[in-house]
PyMOL Python script that loads the backbone (N, CA, C, O; Angstrom):
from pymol import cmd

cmd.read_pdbstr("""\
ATOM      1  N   UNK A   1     106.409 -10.288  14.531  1.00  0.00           N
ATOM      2  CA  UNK A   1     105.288 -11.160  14.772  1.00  0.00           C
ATOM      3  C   UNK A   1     104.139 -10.756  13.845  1.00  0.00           C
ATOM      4  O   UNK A   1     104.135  -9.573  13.506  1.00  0.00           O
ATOM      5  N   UNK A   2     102.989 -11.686  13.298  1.00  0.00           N
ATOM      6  CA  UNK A   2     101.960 -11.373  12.616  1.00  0.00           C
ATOM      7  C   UNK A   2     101.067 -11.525  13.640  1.00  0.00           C
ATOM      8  O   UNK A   2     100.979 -12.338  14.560  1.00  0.00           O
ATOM      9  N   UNK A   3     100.174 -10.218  13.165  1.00  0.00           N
ATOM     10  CA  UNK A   3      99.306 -10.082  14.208  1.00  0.00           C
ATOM     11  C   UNK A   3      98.111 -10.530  12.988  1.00  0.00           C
ATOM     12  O   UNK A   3      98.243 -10.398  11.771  1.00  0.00           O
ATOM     13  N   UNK A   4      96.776 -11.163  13.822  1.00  0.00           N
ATOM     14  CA  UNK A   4      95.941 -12.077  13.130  1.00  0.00           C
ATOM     15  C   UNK A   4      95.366 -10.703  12.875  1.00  0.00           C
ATOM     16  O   UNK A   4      95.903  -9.657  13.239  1.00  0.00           O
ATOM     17  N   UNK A   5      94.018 -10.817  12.100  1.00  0.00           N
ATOM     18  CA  UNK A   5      93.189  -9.786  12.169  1.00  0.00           C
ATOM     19  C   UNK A   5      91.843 -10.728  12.561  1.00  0.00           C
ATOM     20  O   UNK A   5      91.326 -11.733  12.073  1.00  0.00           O
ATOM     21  N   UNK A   6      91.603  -9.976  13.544  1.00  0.00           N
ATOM     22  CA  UNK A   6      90.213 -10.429  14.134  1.00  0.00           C
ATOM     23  C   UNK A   6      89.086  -9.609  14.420  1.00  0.00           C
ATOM     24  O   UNK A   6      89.168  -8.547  15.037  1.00  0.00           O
ATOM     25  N   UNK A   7      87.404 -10.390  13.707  1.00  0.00           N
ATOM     26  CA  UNK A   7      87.024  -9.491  13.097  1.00  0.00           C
ATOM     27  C   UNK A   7      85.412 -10.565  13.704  1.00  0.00           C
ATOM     28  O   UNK A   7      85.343 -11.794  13.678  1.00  0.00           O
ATOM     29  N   UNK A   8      84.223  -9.510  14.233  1.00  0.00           N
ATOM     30  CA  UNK A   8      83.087 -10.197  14.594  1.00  0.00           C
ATOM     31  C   UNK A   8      82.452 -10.666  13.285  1.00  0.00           C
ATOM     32  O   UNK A   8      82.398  -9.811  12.402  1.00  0.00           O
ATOM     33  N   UNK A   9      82.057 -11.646  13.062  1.00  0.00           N
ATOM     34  CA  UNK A   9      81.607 -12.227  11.249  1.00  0.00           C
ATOM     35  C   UNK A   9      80.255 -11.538  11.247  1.00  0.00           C
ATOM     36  O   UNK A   9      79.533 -12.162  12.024  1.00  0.00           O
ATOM     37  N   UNK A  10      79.556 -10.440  10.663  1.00  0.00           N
ATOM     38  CA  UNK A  10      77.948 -10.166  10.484  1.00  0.00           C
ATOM     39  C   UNK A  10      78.099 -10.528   8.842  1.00  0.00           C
ATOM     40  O   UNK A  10      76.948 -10.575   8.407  1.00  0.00           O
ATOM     41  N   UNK A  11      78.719 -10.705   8.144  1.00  0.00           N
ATOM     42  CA  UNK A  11      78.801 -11.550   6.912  1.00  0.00           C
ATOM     43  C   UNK A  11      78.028 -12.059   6.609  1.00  0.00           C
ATOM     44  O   UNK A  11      77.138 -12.314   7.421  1.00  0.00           O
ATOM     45  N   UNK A  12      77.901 -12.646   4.796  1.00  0.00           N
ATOM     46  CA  UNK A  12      77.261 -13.940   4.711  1.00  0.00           C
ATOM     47  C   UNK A  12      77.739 -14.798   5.326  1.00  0.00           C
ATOM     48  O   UNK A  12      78.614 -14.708   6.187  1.00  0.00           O
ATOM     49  N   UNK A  13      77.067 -15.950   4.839  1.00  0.00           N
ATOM     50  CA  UNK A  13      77.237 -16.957   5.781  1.00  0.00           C
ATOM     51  C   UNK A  13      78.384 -18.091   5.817  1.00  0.00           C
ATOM     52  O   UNK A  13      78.532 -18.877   4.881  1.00  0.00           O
ATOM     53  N   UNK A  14      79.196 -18.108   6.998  1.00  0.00           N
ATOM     54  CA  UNK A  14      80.560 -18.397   7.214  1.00  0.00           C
ATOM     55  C   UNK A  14      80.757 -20.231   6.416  1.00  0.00           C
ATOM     56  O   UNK A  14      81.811 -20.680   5.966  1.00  0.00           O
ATOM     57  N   UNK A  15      79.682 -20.810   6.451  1.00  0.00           N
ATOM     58  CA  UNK A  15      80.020 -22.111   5.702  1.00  0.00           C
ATOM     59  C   UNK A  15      79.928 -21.849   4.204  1.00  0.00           C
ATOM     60  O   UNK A  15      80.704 -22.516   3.520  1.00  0.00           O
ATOM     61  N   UNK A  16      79.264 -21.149   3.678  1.00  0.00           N
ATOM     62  CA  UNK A  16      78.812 -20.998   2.274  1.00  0.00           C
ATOM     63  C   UNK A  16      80.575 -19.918   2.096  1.00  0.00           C
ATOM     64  O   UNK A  16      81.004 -19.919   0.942  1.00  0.00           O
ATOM     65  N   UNK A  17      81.210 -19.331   2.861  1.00  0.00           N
ATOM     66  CA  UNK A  17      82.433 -18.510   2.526  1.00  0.00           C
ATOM     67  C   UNK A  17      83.838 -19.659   2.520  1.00  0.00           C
ATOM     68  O   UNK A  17      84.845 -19.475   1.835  1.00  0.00           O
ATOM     69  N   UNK A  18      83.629 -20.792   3.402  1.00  0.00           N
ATOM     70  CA  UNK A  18      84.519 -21.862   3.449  1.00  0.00           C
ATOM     71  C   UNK A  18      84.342 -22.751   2.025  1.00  0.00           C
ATOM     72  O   UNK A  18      85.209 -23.084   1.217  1.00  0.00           O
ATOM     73  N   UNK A  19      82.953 -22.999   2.023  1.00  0.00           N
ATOM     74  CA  UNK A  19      83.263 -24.046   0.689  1.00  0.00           C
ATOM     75  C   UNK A  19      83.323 -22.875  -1.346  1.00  0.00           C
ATOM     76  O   UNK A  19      83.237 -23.148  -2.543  1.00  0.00           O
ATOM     77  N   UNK A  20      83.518 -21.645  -0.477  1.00  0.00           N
ATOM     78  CA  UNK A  20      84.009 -21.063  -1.907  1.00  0.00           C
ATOM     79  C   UNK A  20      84.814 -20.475  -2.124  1.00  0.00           C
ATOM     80  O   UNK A  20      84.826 -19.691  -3.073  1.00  0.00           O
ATOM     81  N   UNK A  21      86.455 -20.769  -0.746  1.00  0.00           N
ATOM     82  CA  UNK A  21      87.447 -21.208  -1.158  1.00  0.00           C
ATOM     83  C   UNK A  21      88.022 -22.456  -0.625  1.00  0.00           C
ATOM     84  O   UNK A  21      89.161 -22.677  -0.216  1.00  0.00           O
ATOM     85  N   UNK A  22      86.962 -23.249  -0.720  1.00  0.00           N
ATOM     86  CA  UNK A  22      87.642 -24.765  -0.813  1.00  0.00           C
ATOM     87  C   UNK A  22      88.402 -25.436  -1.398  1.00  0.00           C
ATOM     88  O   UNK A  22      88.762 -26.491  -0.877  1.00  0.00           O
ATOM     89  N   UNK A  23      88.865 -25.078  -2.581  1.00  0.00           N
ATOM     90  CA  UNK A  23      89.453 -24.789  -3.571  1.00  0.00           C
ATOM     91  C   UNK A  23      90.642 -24.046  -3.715  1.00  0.00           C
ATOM     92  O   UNK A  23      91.398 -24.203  -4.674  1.00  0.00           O
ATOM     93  N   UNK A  24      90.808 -23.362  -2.938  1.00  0.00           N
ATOM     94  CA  UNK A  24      92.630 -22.881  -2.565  1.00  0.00           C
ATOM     95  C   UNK A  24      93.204 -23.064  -1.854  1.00  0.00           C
ATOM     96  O   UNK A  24      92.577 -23.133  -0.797  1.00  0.00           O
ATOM     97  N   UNK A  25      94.362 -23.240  -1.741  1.00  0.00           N
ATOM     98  CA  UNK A  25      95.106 -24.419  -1.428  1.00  0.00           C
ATOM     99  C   UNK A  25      95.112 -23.871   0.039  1.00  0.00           C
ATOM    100  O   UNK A  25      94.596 -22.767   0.215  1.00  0.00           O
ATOM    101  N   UNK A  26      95.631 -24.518   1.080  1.00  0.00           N
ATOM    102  CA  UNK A  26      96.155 -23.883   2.755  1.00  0.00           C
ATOM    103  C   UNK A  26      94.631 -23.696   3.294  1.00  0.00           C
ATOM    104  O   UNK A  26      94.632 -24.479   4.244  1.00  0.00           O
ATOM    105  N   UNK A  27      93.468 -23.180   3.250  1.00  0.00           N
ATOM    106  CA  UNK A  27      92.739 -23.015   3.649  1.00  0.00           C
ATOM    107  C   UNK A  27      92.150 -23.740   4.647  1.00  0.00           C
ATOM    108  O   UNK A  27      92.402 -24.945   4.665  1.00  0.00           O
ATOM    109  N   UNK A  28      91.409 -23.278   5.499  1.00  0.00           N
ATOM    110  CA  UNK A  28      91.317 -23.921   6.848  1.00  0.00           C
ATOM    111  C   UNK A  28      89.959 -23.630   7.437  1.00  0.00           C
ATOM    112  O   UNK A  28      89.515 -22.484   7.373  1.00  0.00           O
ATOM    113  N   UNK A  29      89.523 -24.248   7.801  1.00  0.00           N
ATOM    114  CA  UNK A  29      88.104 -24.106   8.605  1.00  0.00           C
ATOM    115  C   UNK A  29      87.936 -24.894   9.416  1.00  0.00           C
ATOM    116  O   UNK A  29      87.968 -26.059   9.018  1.00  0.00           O
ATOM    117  N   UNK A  30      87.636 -24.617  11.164  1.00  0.00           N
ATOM    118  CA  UNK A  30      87.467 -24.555  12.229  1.00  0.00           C
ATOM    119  C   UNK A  30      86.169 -24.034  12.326  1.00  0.00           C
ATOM    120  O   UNK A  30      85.956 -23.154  13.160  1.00  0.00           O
ATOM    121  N   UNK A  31      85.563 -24.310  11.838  1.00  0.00           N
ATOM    122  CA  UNK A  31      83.817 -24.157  12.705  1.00  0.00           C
ATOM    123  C   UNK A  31      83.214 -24.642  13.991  1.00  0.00           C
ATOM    124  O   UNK A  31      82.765 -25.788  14.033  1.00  0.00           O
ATOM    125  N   UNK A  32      83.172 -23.895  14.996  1.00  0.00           N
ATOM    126  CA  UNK A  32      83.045 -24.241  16.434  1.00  0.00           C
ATOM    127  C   UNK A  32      81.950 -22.931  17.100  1.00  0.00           C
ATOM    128  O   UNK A  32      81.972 -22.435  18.227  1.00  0.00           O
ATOM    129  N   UNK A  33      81.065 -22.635  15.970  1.00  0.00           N
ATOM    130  CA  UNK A  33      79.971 -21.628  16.368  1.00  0.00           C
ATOM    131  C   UNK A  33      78.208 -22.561  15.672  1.00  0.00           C
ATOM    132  O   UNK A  33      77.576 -22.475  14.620  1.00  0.00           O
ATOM    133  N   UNK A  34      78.089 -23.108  16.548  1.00  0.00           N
ATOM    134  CA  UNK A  34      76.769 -23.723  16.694  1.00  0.00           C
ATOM    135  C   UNK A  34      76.038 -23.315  17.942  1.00  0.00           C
ATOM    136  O   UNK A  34      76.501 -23.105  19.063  1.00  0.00           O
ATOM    137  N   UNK A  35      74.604 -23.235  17.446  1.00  0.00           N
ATOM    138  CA  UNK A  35      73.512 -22.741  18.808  1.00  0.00           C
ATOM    139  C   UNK A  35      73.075 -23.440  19.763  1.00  0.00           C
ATOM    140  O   UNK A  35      72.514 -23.122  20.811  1.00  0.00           O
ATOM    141  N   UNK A  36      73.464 -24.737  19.192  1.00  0.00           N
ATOM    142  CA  UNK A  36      72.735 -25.999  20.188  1.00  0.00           C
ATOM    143  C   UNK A  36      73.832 -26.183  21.228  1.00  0.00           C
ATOM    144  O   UNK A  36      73.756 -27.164  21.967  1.00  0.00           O
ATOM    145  N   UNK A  37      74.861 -25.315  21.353  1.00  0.00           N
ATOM    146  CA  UNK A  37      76.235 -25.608  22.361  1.00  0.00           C
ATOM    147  C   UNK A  37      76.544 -24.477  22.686  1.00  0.00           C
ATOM    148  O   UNK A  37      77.101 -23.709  21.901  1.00  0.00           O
ATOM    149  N   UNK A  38      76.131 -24.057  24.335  1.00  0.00           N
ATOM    150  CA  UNK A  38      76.107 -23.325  24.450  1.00  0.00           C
ATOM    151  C   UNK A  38      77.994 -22.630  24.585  1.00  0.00           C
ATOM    152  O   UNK A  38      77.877 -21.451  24.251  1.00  0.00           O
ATOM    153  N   UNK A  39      78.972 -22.802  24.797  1.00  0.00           N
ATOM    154  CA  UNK A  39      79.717 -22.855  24.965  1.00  0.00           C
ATOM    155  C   UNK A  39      80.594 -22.532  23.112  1.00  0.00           C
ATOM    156  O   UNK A  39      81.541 -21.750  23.193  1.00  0.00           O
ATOM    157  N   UNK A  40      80.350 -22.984  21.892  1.00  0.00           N
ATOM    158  CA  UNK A  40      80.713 -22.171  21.088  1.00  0.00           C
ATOM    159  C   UNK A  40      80.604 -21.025  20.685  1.00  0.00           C
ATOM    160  O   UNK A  40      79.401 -20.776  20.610  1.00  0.00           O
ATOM    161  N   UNK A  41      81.206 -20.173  20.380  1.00  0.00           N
ATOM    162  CA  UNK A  41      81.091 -19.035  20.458  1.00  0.00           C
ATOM    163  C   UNK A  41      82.179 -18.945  18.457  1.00  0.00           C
ATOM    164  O   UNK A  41      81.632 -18.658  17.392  1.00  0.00           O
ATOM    165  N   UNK A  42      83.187 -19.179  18.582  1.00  0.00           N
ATOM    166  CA  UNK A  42      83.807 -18.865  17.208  1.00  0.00           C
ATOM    167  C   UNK A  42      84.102 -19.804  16.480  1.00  0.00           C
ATOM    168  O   UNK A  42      84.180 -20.957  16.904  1.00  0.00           O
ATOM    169  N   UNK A  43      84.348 -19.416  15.069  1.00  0.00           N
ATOM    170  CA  UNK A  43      85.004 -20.084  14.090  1.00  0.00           C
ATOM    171  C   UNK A  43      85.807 -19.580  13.322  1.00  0.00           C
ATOM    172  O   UNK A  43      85.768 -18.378  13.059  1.00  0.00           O
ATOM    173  N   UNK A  44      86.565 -20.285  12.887  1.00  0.00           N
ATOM    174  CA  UNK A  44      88.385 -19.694  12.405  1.00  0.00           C
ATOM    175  C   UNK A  44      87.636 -20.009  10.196  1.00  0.00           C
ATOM    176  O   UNK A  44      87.061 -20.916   9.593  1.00  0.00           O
ATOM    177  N   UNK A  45      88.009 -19.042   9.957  1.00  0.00           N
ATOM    178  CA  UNK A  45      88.421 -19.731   8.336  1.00  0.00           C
ATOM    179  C   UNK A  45      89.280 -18.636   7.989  1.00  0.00           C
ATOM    180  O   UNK A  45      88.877 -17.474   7.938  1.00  0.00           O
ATOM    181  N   UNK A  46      90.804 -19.092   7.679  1.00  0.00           N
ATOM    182  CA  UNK A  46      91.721 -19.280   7.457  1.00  0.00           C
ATOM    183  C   UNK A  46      92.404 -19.746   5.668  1.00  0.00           C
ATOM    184  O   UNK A  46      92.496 -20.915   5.291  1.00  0.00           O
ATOM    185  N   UNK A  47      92.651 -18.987   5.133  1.00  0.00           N
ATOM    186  CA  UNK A  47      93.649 -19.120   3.823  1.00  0.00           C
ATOM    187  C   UNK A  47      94.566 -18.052   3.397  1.00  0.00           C
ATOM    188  O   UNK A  47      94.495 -16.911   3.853  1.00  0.00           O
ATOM    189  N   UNK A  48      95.373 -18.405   2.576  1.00  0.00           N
ATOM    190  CA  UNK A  48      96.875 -17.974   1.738  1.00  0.00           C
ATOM    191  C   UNK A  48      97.455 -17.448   2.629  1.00  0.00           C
ATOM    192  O   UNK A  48      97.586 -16.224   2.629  1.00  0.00           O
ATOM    193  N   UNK A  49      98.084 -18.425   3.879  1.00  0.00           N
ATOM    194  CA  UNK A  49      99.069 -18.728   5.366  1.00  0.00           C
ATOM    195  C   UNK A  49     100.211 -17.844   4.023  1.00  0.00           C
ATOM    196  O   UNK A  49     100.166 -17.894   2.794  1.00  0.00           O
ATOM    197  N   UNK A  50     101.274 -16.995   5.105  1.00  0.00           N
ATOM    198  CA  UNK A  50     102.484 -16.115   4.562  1.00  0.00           C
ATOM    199  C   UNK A  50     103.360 -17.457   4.656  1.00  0.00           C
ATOM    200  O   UNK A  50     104.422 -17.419   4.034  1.00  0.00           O
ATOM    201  N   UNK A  51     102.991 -18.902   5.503  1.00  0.00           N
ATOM    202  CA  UNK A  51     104.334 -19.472   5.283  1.00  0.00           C
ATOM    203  C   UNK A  51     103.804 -20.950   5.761  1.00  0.00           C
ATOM    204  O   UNK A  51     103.128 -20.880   6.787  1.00  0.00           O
ATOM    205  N   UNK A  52     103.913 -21.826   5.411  1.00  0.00           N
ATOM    206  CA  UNK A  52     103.615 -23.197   5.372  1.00  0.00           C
ATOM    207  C   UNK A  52     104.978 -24.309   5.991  1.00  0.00           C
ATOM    208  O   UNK A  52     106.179 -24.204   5.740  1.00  0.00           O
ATOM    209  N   UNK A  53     104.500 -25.024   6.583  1.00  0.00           N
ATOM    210  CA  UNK A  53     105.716 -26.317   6.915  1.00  0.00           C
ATOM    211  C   UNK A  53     105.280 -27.673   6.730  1.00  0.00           C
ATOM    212  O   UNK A  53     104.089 -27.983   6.754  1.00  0.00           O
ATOM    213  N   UNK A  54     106.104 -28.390   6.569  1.00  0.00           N
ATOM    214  CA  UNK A  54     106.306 -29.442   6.005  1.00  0.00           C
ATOM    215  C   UNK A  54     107.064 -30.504   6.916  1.00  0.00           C
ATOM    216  O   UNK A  54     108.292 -30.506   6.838  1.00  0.00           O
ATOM    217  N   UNK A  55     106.208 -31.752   8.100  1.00  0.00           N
ATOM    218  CA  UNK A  55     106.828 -31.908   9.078  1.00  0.00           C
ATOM    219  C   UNK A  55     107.687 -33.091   8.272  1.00  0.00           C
ATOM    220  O   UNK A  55     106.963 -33.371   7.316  1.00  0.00           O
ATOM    221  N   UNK A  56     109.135 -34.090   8.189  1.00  0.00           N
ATOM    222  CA  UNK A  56     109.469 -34.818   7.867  1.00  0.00           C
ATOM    223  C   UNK A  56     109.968 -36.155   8.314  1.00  0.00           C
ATOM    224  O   UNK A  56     110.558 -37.106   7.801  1.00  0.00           O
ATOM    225  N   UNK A  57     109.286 -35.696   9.974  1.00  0.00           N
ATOM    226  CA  UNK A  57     109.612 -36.995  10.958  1.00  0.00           C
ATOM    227  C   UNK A  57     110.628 -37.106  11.523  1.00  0.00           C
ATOM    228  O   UNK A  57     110.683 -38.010  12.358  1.00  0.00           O
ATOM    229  N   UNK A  58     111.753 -36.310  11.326  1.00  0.00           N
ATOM    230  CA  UNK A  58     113.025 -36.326  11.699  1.00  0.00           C
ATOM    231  C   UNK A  58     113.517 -35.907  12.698  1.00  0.00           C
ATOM    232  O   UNK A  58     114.431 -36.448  13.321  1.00  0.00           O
ATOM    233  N   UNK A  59     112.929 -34.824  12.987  1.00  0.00           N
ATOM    234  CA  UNK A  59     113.528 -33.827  14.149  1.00  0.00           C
ATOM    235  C   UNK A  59     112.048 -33.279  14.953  1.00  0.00           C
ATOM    236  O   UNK A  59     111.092 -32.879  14.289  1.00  0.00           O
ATOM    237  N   UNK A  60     112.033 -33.319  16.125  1.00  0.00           N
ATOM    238  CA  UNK A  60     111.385 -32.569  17.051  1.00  0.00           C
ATOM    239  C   UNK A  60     110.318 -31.664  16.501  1.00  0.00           C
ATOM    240  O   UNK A  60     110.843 -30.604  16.161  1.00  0.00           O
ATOM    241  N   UNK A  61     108.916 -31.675  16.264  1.00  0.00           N
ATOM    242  CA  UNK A  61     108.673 -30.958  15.683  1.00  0.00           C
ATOM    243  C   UNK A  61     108.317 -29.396  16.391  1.00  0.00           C
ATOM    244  O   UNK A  61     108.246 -28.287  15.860  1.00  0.00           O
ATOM    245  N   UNK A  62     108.131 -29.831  17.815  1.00  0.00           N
ATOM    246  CA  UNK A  62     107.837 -28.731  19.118  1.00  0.00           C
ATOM    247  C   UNK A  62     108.666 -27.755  19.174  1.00  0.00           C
ATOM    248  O   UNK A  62     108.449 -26.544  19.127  1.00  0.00           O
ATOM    249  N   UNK A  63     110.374 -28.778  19.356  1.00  0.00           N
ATOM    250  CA  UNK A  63     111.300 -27.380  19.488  1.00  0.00           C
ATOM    251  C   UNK A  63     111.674 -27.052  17.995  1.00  0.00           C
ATOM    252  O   UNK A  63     112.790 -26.649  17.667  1.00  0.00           O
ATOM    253  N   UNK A  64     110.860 -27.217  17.313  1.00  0.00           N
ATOM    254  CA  UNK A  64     111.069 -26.474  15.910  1.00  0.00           C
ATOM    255  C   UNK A  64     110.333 -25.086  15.851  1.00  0.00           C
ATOM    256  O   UNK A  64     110.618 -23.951  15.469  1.00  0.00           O
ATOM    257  N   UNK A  65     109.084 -25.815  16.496  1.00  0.00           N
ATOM    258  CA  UNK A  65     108.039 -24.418  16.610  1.00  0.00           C
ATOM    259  C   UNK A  65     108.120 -23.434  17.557  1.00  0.00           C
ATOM    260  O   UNK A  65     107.435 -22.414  17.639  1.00  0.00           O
ATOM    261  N   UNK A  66     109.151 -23.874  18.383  1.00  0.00           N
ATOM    262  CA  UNK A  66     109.644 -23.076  19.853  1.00  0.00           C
ATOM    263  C   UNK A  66     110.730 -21.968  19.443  1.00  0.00           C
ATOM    264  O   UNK A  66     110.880 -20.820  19.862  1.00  0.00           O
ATOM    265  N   UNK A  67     111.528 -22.801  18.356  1.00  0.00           N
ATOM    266  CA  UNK A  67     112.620 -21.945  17.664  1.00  0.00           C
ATOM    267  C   UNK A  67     112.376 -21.004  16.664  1.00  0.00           C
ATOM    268  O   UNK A  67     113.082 -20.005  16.525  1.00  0.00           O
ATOM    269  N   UNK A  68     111.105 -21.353  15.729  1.00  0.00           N
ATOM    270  CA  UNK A  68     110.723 -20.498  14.805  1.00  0.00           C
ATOM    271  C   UNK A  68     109.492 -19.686  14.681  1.00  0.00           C
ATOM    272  O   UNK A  68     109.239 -18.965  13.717  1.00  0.00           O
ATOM    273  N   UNK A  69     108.817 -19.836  15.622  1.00  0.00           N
ATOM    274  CA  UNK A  69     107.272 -19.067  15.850  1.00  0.00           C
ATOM    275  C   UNK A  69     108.279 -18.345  17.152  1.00  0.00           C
ATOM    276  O   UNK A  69     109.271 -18.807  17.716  1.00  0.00           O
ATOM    277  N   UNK A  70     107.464 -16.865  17.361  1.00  0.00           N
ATOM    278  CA  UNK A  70     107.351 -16.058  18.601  1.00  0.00           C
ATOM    279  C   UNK A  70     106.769 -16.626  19.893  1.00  0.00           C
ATOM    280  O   UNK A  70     105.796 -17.377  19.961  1.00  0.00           O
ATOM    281  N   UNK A  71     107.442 -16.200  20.828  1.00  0.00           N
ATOM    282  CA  UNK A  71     106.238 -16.613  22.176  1.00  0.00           C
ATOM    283  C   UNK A  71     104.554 -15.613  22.130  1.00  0.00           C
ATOM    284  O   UNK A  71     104.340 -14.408  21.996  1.00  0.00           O
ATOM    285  N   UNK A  72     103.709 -16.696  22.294  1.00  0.00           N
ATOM    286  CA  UNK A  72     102.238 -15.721  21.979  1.00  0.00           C
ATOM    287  C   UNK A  72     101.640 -16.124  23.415  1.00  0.00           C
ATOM    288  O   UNK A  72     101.424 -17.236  23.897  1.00  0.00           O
ATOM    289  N   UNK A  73     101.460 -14.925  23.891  1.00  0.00           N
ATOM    290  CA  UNK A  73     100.760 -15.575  25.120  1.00  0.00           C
ATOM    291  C   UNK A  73      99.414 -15.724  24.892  1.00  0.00           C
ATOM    292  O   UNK A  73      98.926 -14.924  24.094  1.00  0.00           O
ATOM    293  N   UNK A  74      98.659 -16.578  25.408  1.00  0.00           N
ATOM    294  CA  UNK A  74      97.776 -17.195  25.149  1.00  0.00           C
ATOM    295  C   UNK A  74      96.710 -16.122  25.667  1.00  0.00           C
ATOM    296  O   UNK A  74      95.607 -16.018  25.131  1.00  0.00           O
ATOM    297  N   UNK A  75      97.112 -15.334  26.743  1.00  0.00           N
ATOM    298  CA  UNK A  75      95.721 -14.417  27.726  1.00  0.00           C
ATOM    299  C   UNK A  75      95.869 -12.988  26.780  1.00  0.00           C
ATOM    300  O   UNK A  75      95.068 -12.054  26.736  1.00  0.00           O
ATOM    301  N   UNK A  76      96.765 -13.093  26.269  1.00  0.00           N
ATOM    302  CA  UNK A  76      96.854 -11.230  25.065  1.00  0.00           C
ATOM    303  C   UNK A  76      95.747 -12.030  24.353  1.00  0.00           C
ATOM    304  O   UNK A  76      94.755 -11.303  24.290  1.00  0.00           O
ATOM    305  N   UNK A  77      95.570 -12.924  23.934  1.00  0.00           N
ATOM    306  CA  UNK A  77      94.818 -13.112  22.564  1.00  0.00           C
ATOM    307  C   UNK A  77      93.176 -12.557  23.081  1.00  0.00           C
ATOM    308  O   UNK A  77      92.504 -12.769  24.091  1.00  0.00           O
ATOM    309  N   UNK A  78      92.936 -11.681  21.708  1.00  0.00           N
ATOM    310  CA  UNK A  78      91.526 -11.353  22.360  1.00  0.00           C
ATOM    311  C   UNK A  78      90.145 -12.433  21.888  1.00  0.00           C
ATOM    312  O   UNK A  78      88.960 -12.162  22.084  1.00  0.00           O
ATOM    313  N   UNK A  79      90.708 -13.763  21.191  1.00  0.00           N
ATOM    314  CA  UNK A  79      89.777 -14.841  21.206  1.00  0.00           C
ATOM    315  C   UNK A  79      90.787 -16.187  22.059  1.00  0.00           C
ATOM    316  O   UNK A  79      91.973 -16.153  22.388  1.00  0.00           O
ATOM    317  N   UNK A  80      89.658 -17.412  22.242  1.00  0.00           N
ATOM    318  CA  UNK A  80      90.621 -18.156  23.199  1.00  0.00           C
ATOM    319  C   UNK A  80      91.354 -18.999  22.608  1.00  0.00           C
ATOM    320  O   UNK A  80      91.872 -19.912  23.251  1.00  0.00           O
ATOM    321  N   UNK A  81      91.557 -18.852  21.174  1.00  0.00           N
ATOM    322  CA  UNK A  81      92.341 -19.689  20.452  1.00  0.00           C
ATOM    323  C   UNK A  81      93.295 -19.165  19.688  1.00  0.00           C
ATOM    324  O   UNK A  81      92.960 -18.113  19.146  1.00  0.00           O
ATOM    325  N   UNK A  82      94.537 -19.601  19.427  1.00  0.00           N
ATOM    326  CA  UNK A  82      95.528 -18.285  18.937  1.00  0.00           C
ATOM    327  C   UNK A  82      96.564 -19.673  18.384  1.00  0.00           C
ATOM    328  O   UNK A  82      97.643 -19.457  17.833  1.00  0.00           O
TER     329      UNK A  82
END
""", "prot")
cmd.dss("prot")
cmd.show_as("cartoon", "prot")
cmd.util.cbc("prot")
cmd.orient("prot")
């Protein structure tokens, strides 16, 4: 299993780090840390994934991910999104 690395951001600043690798490919941003809500708390940015898929409509894509991802339990994760 890959374990994520998770890490409190005191960084620059997490939008100005998304749009300067906007530009490579897989990259991902989930921004869900705004002040006006009280209820966000994190944001994901995400690039160069060890492995990418490609859905083709054909087959199930659930029990694909059931068959080829690990079971992750959702309450180990030490953020609420995993």
């Amino acid at each position: 299993m890959i374990a994520p690395i998770i890490e409190e951001w005191n960084g620059p600043n997490i939008v100005q780090c998304a749009e300067a690798l906007s530009d490579v490919p897989y990259t991902v941003f989930l921004d869900s840390n705004r002040e006006s809500h009280p209820e966000s708390n994190y944001s994901y940015l995400c690039w160069n994934p060890e492995k990418t898929i490609q859905y083709d409509g054909d087959n199930d894509f659930l029990d694909w991910l059931e068959m080829d991802f690990p079971k992750i339990r959702i309450d180990d994760a030490p953020v609420p999104f995993s």
